[in-house]
Each structure stands twice: as C-alpha cells, then as structure tokens.
C-alpha positions in Angstrom: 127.5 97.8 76.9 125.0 100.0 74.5 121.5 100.6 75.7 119.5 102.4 73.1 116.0 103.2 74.3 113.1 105.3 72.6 109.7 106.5 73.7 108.1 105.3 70.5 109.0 101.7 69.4 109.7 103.0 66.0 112.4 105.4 67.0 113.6 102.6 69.5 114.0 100.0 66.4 115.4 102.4 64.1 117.7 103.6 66.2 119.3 100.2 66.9 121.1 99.9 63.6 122.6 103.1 64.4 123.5 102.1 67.8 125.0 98.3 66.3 125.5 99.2 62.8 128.6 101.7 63.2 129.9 104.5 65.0 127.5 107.0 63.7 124.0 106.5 63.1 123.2 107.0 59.2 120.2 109.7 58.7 117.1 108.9 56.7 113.7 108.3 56.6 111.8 105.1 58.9 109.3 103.1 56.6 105.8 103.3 58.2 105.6 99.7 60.5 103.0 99.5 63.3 104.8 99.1 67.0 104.1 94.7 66.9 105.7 94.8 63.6 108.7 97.2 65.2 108.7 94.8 68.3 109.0 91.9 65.6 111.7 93.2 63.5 114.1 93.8 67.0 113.0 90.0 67.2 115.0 88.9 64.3 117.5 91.6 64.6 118.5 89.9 67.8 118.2 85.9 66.1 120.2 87.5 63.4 122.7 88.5 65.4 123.5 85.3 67.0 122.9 83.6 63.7 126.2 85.4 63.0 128.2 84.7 65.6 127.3 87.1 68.5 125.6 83.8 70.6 125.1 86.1 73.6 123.6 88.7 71.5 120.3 89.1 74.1 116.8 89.8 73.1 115.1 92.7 72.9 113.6 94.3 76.1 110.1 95.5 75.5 107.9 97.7 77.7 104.6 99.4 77.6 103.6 102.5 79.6 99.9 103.4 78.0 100.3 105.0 74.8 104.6 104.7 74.5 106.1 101.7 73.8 109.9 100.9 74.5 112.6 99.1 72.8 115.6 98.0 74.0 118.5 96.2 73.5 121.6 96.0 75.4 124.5 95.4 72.6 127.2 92.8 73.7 130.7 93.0 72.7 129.6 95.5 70.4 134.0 95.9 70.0 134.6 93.0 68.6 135.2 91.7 65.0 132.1 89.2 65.0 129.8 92.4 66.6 130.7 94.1 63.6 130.4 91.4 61.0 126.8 90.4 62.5 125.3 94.1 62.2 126.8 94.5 58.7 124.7 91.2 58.0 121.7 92.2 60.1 121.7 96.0 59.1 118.5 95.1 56.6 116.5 93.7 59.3 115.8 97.1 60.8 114.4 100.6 59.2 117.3 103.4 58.8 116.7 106.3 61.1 115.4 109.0 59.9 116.0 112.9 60.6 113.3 113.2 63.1 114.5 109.7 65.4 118.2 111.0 65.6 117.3 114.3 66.5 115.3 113.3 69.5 118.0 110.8 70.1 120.2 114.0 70.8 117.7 115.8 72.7 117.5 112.9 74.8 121.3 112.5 75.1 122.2 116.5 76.0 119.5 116.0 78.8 120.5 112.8 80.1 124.0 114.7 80.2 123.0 117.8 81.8 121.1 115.7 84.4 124.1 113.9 85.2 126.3 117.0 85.5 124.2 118.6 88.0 123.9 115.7 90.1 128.0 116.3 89.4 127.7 120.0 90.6 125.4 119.1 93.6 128.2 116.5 94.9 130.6 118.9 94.5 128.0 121.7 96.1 127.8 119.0 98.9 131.4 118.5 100.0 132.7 115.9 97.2 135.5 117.6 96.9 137.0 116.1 93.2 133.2 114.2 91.9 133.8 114.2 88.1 131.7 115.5 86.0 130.4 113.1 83.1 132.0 112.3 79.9 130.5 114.0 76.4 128.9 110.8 76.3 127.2 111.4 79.2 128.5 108.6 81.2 129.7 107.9 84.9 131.6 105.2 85.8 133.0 103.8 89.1 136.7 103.5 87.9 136.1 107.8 86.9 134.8 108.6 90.0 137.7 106.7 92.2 139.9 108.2 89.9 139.1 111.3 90.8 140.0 110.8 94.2 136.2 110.5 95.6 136.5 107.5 98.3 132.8 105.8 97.3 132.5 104.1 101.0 133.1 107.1 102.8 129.7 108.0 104.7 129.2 111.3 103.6 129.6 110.3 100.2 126.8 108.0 100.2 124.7 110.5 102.2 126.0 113.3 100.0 125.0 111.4 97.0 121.2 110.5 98.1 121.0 114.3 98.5 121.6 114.4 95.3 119.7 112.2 94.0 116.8 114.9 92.7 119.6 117.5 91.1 119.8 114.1 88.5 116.0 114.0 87.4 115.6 110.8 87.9 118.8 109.8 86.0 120.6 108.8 89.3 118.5 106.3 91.4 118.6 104.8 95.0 119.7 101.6 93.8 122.5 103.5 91.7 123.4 105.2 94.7 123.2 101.8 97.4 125.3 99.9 94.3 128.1 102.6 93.9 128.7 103.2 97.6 128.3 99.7 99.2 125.7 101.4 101.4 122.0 100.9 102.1 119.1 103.8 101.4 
C-alpha cells in the first residue's frame, strides 16, 4: 500500500506517476495546472487505472486546509503485472515531477524517518528493550516490531508507547498506538 501525499496539489499529482509509474520517480519540470485542474487530472488517473484492469484502483483523497491543498491516493496492488501495465497506460494523465516536487518529497521522507526513529529511541529510552528502529523507507510494521521480540500487549508497552507519542511529531498517533497494542488511550 503507497500513500503519496503533498502540501500543494500540484506536487501531490505530480508525484503520483512517480509513486505508480516505476520504482523511481523520473525528474522534470510540472506544467503550470491550477489545483481543480490537478484535483481533475488524479480524477482520471484513478478511472484510467481501472479502465486497465486495476478495478479496485480507489479514487483520489482530496483535502483542503486554507491555502494547501492535498492529494492522495492509496495505490493497490501496485506489485502486480496489471498495476504495472495500467500506469504505463495512464503515465500521460498526470504532469512529470519536476526537480523542485521530488526534492521536497525527500525532505519530507528523511523527516518522516527521523520522526519515526526517535519515537524508536524513546521506546527504547523507556524500557522497550529490542523496539526496531524504522526501515530506510521509513516504515514500521507490526510483523518488525514482534519480530524484534517487543510483546505489543504487554502493558508497559502500550503505556511506554503513548509516552512516546510526542518524540514522533505527530507521526505516531493515539489511534496508532490503541491499534498496535490492543489497548485503549
């Protein structure tokens, strides 16, 4: 599952083909669109996509908050042999990234990262003897985290974990927290 999400709807559309298109996003420069157009073009990106084949392909999430504007779309099956055939298709629908999208793409990634690896640190700090730190993609997941040896639905994980909560920035939530350790705030 791919989440791609922007500040700016053009970064967040322009991004997408990066995110669905291959591996690595292609650098280049976005065409000028207003953020309806932007918010359009994700439109068809998603009909396109299961047009091709990817018939659970979802459509895009948009959101407002006052002068940013926030695209995303959560990629499904983006593994498989009709994912990639649909985005090869589709690529055209969307503007290519440019320079300036994928760098703040990466500034957004290394922070999401270093958010995550101090909530990391703090569990540790906090008696977790083991937590994991995240992957270089800057992901947690459950199956990590028990593999590590951390027992999710002991108490002072949970409680160890809501301490934590602020050394993620906002990265980690409650609800993360309440989900991952079978526990209530």
């Amino acid at each position: 599952m791919t989440i791609v999400r922007t500040a700016l709807a053009m970064a967040g559309v322009a991004l997408l083909i990066g995110a669905c298109g291959s591996s690595s996003p292609s650098s280049s420069t976005t065409s000028s669109q207003s953020p309806q157009n932007a918010v359009a073009q994700a439109y068809k990106f998603s009909a396109c996509m299961r047009n091709h084949g990817v018939t659970d392909f979802p459509d895009p999430k948009v959101t407002s908050n006052g002068n940013q504007q926030s695209i995303a779309i959560q990629a499904v099956g983006a593994k498989t042999p009709a994912f990639k055939a649909a985005s090869i298709a589709c690529r055209g629908i969307l503007p290519p990234p440019s320079n300036a999208d994928l760098a703040a793409e990466a500034a957004q990634q290394r922070a999401h990262t270093q958010d995550l690896l101090s909530f990391a640190r703090c569990m540790r700090g906090r008696g977790v003897n083991g937590f994991p730190d995240p992957t270089a993609q800057g992901q947690f997941t459950l199956q990590m985290i028990t593999n590590a040896g951390v027992d999710l639905h002991a108490p002072q994980v949970a409680v160890a974990a809501r301490a934590c909560i602020p050394a993620s920035h906002g990265v980690v939530t409650p609800a993360d927290i309440a989900q991952a350790t079978g526990s209530s705030g």
